[in-house]
C-alpha positions as CSV (number, residue, x, y, z in Angstrom):
1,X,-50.7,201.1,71.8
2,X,-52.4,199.5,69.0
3,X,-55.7,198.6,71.7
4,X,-59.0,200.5,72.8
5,X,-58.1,198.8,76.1
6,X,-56.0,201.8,77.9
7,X,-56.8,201.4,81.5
8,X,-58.1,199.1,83.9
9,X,-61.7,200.3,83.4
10,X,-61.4,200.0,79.8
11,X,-61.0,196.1,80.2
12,X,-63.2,195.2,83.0
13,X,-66.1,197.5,80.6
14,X,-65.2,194.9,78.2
15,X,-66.0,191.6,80.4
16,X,-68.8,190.8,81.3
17,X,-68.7,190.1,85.8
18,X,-72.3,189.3,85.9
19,X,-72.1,186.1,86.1
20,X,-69.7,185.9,89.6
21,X,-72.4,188.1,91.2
22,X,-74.1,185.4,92.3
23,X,-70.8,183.3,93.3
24,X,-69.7,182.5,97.2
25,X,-66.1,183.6,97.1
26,X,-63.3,181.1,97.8
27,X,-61.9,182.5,100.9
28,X,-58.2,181.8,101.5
29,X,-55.4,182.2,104.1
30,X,-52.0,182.0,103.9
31,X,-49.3,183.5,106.8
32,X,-50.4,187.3,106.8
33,X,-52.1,187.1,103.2
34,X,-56.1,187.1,103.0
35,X,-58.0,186.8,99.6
36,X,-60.6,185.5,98.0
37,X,-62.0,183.9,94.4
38,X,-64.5,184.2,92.9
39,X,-65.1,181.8,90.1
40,X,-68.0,179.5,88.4
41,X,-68.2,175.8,89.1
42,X,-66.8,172.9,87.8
43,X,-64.1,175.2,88.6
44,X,-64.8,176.5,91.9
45,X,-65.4,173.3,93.2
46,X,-61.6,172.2,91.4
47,X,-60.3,175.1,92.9
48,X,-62.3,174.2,96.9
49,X,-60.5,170.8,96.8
50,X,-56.9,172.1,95.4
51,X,-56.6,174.4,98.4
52,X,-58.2,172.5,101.1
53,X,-55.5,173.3,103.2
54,X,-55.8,177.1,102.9
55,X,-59.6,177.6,103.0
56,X,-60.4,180.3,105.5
57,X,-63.6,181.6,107.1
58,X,-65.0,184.3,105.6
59,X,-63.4,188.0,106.2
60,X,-62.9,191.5,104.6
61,X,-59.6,191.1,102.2
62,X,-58.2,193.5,99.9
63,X,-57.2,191.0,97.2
64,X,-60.2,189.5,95.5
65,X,-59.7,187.6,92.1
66,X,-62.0,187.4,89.5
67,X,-62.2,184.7,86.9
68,X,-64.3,184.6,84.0
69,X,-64.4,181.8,81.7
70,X,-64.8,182.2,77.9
71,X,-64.1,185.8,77.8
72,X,-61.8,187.3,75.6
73,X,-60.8,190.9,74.3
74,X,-61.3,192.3,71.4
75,X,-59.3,193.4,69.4
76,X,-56.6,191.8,70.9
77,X,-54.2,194.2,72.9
78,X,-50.3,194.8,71.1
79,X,-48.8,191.9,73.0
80,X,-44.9,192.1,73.7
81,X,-43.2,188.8,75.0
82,X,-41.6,188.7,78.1
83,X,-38.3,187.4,78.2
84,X,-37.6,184.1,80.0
85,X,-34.9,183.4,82.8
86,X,-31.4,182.2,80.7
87,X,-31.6,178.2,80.2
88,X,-35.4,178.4,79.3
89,X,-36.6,178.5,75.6
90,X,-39.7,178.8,73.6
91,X,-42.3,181.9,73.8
92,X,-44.4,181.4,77.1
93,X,-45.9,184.8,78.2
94,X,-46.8,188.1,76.9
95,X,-48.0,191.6,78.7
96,X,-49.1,194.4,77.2
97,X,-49.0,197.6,80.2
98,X,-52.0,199.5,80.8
99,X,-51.9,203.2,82.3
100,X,-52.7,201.6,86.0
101,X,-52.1,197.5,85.6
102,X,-51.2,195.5,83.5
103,X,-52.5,192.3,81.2
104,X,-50.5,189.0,81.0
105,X,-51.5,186.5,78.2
106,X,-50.4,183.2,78.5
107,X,-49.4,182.5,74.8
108,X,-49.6,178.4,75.3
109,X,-53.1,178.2,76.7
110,X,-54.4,181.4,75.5
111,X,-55.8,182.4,79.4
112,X,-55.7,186.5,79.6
113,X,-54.7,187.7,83.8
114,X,-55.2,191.4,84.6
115,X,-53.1,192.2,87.1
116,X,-53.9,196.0,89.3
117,X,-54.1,197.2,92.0
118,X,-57.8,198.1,91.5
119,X,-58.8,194.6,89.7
120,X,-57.4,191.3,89.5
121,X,-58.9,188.6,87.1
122,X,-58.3,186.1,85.0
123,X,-60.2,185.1,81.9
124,X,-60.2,182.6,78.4
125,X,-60.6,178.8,78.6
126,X,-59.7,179.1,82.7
127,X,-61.8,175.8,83.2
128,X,-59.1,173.7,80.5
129,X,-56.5,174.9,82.2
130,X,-57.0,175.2,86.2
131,X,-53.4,174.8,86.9
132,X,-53.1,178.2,85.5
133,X,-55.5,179.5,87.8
134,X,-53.7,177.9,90.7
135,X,-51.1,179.5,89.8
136,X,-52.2,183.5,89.3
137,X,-53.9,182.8,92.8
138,X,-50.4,182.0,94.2
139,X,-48.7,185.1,92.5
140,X,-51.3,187.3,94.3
141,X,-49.6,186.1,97.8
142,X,-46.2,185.9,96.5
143,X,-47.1,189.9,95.5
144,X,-48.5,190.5,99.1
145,X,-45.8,189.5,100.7
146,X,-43.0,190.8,98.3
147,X,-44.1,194.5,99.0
148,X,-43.8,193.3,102.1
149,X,-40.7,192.7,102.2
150,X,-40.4,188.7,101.5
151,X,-37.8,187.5,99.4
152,X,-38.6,184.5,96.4
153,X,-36.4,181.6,97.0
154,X,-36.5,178.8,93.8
155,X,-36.6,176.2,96.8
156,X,-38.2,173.4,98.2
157,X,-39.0,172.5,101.7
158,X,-39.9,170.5,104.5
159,X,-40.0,171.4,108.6
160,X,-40.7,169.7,111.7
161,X,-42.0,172.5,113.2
162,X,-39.0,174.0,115.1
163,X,-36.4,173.5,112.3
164,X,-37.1,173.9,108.2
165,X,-34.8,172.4,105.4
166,X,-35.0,174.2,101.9
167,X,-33.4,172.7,99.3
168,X,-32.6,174.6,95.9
169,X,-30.8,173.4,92.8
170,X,-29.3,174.4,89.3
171,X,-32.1,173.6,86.5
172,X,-33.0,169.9,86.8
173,X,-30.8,169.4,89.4
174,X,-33.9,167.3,91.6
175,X,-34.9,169.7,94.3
176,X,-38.3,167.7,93.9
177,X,-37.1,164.2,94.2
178,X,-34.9,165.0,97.1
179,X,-37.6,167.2,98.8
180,X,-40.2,164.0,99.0
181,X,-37.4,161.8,99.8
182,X,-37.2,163.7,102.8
183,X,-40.8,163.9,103.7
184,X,-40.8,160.2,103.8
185,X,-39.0,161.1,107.5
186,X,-41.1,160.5,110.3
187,X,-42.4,164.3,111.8
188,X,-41.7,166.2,108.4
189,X,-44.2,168.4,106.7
190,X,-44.6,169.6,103.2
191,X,-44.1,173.6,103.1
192,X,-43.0,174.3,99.8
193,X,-42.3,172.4,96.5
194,X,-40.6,175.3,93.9
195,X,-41.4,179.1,95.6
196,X,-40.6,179.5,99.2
197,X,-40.4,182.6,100.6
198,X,-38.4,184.1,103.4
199,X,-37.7,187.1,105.2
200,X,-35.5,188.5,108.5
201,X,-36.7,187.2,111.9
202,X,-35.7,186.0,115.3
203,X,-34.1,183.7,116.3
204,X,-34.4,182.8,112.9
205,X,-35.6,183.8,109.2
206,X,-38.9,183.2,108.8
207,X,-40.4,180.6,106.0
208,X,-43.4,180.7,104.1
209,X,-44.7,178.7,101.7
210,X,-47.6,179.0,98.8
211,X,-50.9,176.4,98.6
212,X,-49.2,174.7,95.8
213,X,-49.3,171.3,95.5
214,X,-45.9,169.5,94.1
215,X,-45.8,169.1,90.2
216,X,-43.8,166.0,89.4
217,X,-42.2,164.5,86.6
218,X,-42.0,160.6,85.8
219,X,-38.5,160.8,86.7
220,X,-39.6,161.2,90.2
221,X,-43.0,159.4,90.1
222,X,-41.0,156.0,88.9
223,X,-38.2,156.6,92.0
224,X,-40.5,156.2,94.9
225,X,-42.7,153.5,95.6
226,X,-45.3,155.7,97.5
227,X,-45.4,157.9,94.3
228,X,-45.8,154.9,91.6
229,X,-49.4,154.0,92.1
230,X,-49.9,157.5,90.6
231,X,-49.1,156.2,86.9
232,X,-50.8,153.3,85.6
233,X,-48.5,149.9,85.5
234,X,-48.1,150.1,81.8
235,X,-47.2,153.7,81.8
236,X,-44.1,153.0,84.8
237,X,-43.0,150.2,82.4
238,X,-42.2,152.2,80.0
239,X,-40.7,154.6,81.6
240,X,-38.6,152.3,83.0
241,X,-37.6,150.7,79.7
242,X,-36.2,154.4,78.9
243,X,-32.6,155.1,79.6
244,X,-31.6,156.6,82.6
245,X,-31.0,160.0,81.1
246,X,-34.3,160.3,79.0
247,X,-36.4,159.5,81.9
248,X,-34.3,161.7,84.2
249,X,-35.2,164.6,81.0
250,X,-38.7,164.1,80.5
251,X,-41.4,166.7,81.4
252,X,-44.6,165.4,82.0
253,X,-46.1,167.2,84.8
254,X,-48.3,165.7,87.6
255,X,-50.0,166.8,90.2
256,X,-49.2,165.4,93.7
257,X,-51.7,166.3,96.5
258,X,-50.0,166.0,99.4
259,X,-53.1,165.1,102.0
260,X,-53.8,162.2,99.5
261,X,-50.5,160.6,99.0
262,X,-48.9,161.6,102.5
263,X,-52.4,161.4,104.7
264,X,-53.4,164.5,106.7
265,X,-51.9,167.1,108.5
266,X,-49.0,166.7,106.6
267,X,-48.7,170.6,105.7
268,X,-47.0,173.5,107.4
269,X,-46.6,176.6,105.1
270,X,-45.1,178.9,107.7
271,X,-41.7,177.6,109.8
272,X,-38.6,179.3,111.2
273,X,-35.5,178.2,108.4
274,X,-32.5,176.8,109.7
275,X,-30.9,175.1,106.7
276,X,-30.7,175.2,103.2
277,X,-28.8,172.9,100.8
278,X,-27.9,174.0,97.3
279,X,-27.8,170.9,94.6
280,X,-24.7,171.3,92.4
281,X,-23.9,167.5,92.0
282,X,-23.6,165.6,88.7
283,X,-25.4,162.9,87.1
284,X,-22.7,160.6,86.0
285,X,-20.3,161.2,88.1
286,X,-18.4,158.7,90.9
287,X,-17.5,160.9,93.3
288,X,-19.8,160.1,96.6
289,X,-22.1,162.7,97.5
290,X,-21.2,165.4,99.8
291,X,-22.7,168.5,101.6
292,X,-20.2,171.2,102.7
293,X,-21.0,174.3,104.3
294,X,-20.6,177.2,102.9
295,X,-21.0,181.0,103.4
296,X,-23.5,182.3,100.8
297,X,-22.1,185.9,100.0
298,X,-18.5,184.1,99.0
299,X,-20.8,181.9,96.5
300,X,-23.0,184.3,94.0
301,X,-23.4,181.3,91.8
302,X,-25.4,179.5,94.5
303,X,-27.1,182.6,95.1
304,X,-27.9,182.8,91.4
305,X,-29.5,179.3,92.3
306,X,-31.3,180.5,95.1
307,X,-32.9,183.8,94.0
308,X,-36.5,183.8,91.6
309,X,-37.7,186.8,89.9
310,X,-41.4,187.7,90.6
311,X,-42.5,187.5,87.2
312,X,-44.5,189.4,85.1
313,X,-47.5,189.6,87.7
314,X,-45.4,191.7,89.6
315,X,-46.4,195.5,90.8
316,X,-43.9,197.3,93.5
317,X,-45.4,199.4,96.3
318,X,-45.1,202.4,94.2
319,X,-47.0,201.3,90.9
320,X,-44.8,200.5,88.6
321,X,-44.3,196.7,86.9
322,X,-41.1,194.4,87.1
323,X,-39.3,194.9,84.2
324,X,-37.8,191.6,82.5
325,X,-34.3,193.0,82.5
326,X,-34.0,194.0,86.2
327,X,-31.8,192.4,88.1
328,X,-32.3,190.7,91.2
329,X,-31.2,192.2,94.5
330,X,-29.0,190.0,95.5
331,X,-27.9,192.4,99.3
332,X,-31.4,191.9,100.4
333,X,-31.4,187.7,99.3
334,X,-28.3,187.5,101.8
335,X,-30.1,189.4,104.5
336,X,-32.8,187.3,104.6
337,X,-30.8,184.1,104.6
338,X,-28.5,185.7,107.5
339,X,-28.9,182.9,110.0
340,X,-29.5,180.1,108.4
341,X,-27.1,177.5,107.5
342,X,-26.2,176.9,103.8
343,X,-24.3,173.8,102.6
344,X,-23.3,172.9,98.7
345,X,-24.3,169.4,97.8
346,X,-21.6,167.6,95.8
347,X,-20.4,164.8,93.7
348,X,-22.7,162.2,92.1
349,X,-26.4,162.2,92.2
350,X,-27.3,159.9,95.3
351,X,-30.8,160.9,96.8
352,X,-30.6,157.7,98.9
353,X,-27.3,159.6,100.8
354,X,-29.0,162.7,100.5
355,X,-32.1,161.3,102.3
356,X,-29.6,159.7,105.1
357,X,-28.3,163.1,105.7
358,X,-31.3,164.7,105.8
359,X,-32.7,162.2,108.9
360,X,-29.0,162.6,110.7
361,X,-29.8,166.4,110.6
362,X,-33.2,166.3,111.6
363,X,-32.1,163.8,114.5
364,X,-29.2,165.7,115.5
365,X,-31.5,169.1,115.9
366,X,-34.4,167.3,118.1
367,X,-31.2,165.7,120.0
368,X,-30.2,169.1,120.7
């Protein structure tokens, strides 16, 4: 390893924590998962605000993340990509393993994480990009509960409380779209927009989303006329001026806080799941939409659409990283799901029908 930085005392001798000593720690709670931040304002007061609903009182945690902006190693450390899921391109992260952790460099933004079981921090130009941040605090519970024995879904969601509808989708497919469209139903609440995680319980598997607010493209923005006052009128005419298929296309992420666009108490991270719908329709095509039941261990390619690896970030209960070629485990996926209802949606892209359906099943469950 061409790097002074062998351990995770060799890099947290190279930062400087001073400056978080003085700092009163973000506390956060989410299901079972306790932690804290501790970071420097204009970012810790960013950071209060983005998880408003997941501040917690202060209490002993054993997950307590350190972010220090500026701060960089040097020399660098041997960095060696990490390969991405198949259908993503480009170069995004990097590690570089470390006798007891592990470092993750974002190669886009140039933010450094150090991921251990001793240390967790993140450091660079944090400040520029807080979504980053957002996101390496989310990957701490998603770790939690993983060694816990939580499986990732690549899902959306929504619940009223006594029954929770996930909705998963091939890449692009518009789990996003459809999952607002759904919380435009009287009694629904936000639980999860792209990570949703779910486990074996009674009477049925258990559902827990992440403090992560929905990141939205224009596509969906544009579709919904409680979203469009988020763009400026001249920027929704020219979206709409593009054709259908750019606009469905583009990436240009935006962040949707649910409390401001939805009002209050319109979160629920944690929920019993009773259905999940898989999106496997096609744009362009004439057939009417459908959803069909079907039984999940007869469909691996709706598993594949389902499952999410943990990532880079992630260290099992016995020490050791995720590599980027293991496969996911596919046995314990469908043991988790045992229970809850999975249906393939079909035929053309209609999230007007889709949103119909979603009220008929929501009104035929309280009717029950």
């Amino acid at each position: 390893m061409n790097t002074p930085h062998r351990t995770v005392a060799d890099v947290l001798a190279a930062l400087d924590l001073a400056p978080l000593n003085a700092v009163a720690p973000l506390h956060l709670g989410v299901g079972p998962v306790r932690l804290a931040i501790r970071a420097s304002d204009p970012l810790r007061a960013e950071l209060e605000a983005y998880f408003h609903e997941a501040l917690a009182a202060p209490a002993p945690t054993a997950i307590t993340i350190d972010v220090l902006e500026g701060q960089q190693l040097a020399p660098a450390p041997a960095w060696v990509d990490w390969a991405r899921e198949p259908g993503k391109t480009g170069r995004k992260d990097a590690y570089c393993n470390l006798a007891n952790g592990r470092l993750v460099h974002k190669l886009r933004t140039g933010v450094t994480f150090l991921q251990s079981p001793d240390a967790v921090a993140a450091f660079g130009p944090c400040a520029a990009h807080p979504n980053q941040i957002v996101n390496f605090v989310n990957t701490q519970i998603l770790n939690a509960c993983l060694r816990d024995g939580w499986q990732i879904c690549h899902a959306a969601a929504v619940t009223d409380g006594a029954r929770t509808l996930a909705i998963a989708g091939f890449s692009g497919g518009g789990k996003s779209t459809a999952i607002l469209r759904m919380m435009e139903l009287a009694g629904t609440a936000f639980v999860a927009n792209d990570r949703l995680l779910v486990r074996p319980a009674a009477p049925a598997p258990e559902a827990l989303g992440i403090p992560k607010q929905p990141r939205i493209n224009p596509g969906t923005i544009v579709t919904n006329a409680r979203l469009r006052p988020m763009l400026a009128p001249e920027r929704i005419a020219e979206l709409e001026a593009m054709p259908p298929e750019t606009l469905w296309n583009l990436e240009e992420k935006h962040d949707l806080i649910v409390r401001d666009i939805y009002g209050p108490d319109r979160v629920r991270v944690s929920a019993p799941l009773t259905d999940f719908w898989v999106l496997n329709w096609q744009r362009g095509s004439a057939d009417p939409t459908e959803i069909r039941p079907v039984t999940l261990s007869e469909r691996p390619d709706l598993l594949g659409a389902i499952m999410k690896s943990p990532g880079p970030f992630y260290q099992k209960p016995g020490g050791t990283f995720l590599r980027d070629d293991e496969p996911l485990d596919a046995p314990a996926y469908l043991a988790a799901l045992d229970g809850v209802r999975v249906s393939e949606v079909t035929g053309g892209v209609d999230f007007d029908a889709l949103q119909s359906a979603g009220a008929r099943l929501l009104a035929a469950r309280t009717a029950a």
